[in-house]
C-alpha positions in Angstrom: -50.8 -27.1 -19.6 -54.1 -26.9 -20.9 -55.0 -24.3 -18.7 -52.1 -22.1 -19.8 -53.1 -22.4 -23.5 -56.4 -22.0 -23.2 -55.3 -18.8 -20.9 -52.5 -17.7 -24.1 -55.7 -18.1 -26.9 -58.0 -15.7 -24.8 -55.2 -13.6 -24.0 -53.7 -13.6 -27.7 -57.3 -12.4 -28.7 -58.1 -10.3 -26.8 -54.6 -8.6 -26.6 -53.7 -8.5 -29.9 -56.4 -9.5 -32.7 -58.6 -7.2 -31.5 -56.0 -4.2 -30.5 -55.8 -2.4 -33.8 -54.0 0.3 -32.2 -51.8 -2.7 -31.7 -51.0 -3.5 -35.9 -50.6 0.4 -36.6 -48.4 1.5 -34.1 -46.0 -1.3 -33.5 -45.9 -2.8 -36.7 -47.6 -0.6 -40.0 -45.8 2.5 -38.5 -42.3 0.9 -39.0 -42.7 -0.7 -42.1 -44.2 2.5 -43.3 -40.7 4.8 -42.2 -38.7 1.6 -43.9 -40.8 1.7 -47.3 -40.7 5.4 -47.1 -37.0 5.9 -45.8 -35.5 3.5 -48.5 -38.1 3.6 -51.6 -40.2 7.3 -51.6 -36.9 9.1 -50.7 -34.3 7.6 -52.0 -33.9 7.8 -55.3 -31.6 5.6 -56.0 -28.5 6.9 -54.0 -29.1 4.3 -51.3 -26.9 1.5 -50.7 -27.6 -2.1 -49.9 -25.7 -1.7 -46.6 -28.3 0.6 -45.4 -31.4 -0.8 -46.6 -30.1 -3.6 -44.2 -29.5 -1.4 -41.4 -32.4 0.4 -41.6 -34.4 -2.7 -41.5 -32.7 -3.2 -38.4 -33.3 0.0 -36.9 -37.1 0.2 -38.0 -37.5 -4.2 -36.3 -35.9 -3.0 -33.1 -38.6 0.4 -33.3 -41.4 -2.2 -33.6 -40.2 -3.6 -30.9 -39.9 -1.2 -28.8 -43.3 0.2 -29.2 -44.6 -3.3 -29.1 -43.2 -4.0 -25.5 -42.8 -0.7 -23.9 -46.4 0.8 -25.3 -48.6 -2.4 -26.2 -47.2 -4.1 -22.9 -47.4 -1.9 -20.3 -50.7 -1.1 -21.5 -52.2 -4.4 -21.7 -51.2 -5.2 -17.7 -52.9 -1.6 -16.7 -55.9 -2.3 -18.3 -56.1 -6.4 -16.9 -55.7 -4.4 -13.3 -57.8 -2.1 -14.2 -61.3 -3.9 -15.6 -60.4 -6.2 -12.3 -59.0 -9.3 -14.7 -56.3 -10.0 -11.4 -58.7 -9.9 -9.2 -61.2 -12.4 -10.9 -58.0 -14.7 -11.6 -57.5 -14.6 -7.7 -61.4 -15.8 -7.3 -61.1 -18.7 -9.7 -58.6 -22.2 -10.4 -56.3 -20.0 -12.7 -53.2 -18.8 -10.6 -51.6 -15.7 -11.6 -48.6 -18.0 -12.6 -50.8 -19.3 -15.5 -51.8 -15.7 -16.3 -47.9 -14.0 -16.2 -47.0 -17.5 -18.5 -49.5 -16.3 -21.1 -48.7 -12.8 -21.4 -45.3 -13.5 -21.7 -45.6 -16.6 -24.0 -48.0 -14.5 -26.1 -45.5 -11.6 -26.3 -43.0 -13.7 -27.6 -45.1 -14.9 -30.3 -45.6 -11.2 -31.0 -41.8 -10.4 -31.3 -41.0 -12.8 -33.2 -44.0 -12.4 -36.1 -43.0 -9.1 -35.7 -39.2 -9.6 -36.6 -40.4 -11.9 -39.6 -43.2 -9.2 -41.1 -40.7 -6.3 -41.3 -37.7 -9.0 -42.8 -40.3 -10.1 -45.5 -41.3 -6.2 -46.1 -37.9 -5.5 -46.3 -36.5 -8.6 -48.5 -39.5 -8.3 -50.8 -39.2 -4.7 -51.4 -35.2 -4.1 -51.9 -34.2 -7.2 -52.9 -31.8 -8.0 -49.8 -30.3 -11.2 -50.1 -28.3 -12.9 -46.7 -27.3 -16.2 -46.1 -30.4 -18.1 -44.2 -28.0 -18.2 -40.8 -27.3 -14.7 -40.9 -31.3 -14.0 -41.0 -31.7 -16.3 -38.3 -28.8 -15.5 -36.5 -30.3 -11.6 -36.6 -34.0 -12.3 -35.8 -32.2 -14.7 -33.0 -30.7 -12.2 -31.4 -33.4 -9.4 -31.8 -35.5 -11.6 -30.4 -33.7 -12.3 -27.2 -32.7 -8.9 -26.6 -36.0 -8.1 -26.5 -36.5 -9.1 -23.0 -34.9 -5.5 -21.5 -37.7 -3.6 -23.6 -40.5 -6.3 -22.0 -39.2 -5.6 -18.8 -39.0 -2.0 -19.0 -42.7 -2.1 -20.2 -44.0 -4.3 -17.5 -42.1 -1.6 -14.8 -44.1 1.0 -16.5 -47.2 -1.0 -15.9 -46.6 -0.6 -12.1 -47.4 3.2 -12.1 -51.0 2.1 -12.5 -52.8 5.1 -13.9 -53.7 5.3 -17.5 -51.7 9.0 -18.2 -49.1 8.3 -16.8 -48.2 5.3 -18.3 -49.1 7.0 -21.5 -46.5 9.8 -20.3 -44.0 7.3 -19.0 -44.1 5.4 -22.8 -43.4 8.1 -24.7 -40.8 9.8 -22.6 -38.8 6.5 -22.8 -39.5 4.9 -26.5 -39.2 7.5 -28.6 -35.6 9.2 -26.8 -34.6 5.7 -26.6 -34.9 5.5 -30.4 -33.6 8.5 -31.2 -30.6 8.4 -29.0 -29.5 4.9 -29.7 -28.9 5.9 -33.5 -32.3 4.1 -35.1 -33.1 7.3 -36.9 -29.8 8.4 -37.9 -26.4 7.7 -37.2 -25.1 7.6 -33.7 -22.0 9.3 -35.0 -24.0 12.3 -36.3 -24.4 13.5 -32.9 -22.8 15.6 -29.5 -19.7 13.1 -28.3 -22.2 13.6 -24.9 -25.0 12.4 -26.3 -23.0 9.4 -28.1 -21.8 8.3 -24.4 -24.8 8.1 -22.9 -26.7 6.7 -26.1 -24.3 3.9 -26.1 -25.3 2.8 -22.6 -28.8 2.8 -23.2 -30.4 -0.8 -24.1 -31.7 0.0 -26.8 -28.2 0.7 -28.5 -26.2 -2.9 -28.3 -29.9 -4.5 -29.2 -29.4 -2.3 -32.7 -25.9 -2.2 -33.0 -25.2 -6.3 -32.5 -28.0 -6.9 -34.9 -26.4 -4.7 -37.2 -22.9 -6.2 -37.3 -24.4 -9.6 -37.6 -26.5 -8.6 -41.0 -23.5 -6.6 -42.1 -20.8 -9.6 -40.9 -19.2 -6.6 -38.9 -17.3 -8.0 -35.7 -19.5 -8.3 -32.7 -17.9 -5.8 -29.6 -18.8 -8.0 -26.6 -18.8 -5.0 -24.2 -22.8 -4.5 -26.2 -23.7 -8.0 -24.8 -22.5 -6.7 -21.8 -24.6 -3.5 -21.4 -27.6 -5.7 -22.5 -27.4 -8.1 -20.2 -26.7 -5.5 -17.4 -29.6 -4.0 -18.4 -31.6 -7.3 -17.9 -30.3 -7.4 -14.5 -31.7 -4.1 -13.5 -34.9 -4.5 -15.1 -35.3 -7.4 -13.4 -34.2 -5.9 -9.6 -36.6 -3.4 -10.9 -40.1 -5.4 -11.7 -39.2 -7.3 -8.8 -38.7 -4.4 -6.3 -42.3 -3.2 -8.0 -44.0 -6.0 -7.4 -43.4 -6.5 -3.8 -44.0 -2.5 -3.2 -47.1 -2.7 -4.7 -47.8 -5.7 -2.8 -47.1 -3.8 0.6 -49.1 -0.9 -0.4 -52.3 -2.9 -0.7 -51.5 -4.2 2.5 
């Protein structure tokens, strides 16, 4: 135990503290679009009902670029500077180090999810019942395990661009086409098929009925946790390829 949170203290450091890239992109940028989205622009035509769903939308953007960008980076660049090769030299297994990251990440998530609530609160006067806030960051919070898993199978193509490439051509349609910029309803009836089958839509859309005491459709758990599966066939199948090309 004491090796793991010595390991999660380095790791948080060194990840994260030091990663400014890190605070801007994952977490300024989205409070920024929230501030700017429901104070600059406004002008007093926007509801309450939408400064709480856009505070949705702009927590499960953070998250996304949080796990998908932040993540996958962070596991290249351990491979890279030779980090999982020194942890096979020394006492720390790479059990301790995968605890870490993941323990760490968590952490992350969930400051996350609190920051942009406070932002929000704070700056639009939203006012929930303290279950339906916990209820919401709850469930944000779970559901963000497809996006860590997604960005640790992005972390498996092992050169720098690419992964760069890889991010962007998955976070940024994934935001757009799960209805996080505008409504999901504004768009081609094609486009709403497929952006309701993406994982990124139930996350949003759940977290959405819970803040707006909407009924929950349980076919959204349903593609989230299908997604999980996948994700998790996936890193799994990309482990023990990568494994076999080294041999």
């Amino acid at each position: 135990m004491k090796t793991v949170m010595t390991q999660i203290k380095m790791d948080f450091k060194r990840a994260y503290l030091r990663n400014s890239r890190f605070a801007f992109f994952s977490l300024l940028m989205p409070i920024g679009f929230y501030l700017l989205f429901t104070k600059v622009m406004n002008q007093g035509l926007v509801s309450a009902s939408f400064n709480l769903q856009y505070m949705v939308s702009m927590t499960t953007y953070s998250l996304i670029l949080s796990n998908v960008f932040t993540l996958s980076t962070l596991l290249y660049n351990d491979m890279r500077e030779g980090l999982l090769a020194l942890i096979d030299l020394s006492p720390t297994s790479k059990a301790t180090y995968y605890t870490a990251k993941l323990l760490n990440l968590g952490v992350i998530n969930g400051l996350t999810i609190i920051v942009i609530f406070v932002v929000a609160a704070l700056s639009n006067q939203l006012q929930l019942a303290w279950t339906t806030w916990l209820l919401t960051a709850g469930w944000l919070w779970l559901a963000s395990l497809p996006l860590c898993l997604l960005g640790i199978s992005i972390s498996f193509l092992n050169d720098d661009n690419q992964i760069q490439l890889a991010s962007n051509l998955l976070a940024f349609p994934l935001a757009i086409l799960s209805g996080l910029w505008w409504p999901l309803a504004m768009m081609p009836k094609q486009v709403q098929v497929i952006g309701r089958h993406l994982p990124v839509y139930p996350i949003n859309q759940i977290a959405q009925s819970i803040v707006l005491k909407k009924t929950v459709h349980f076919a959204d758990y349903g593609v989230t946790l299908g997604w999980a599966v996948i994700l998790v066939g996936l890193v799994v199948y990309l482990n023990h390829y990568q494994k076999g090309a080294r041999h």
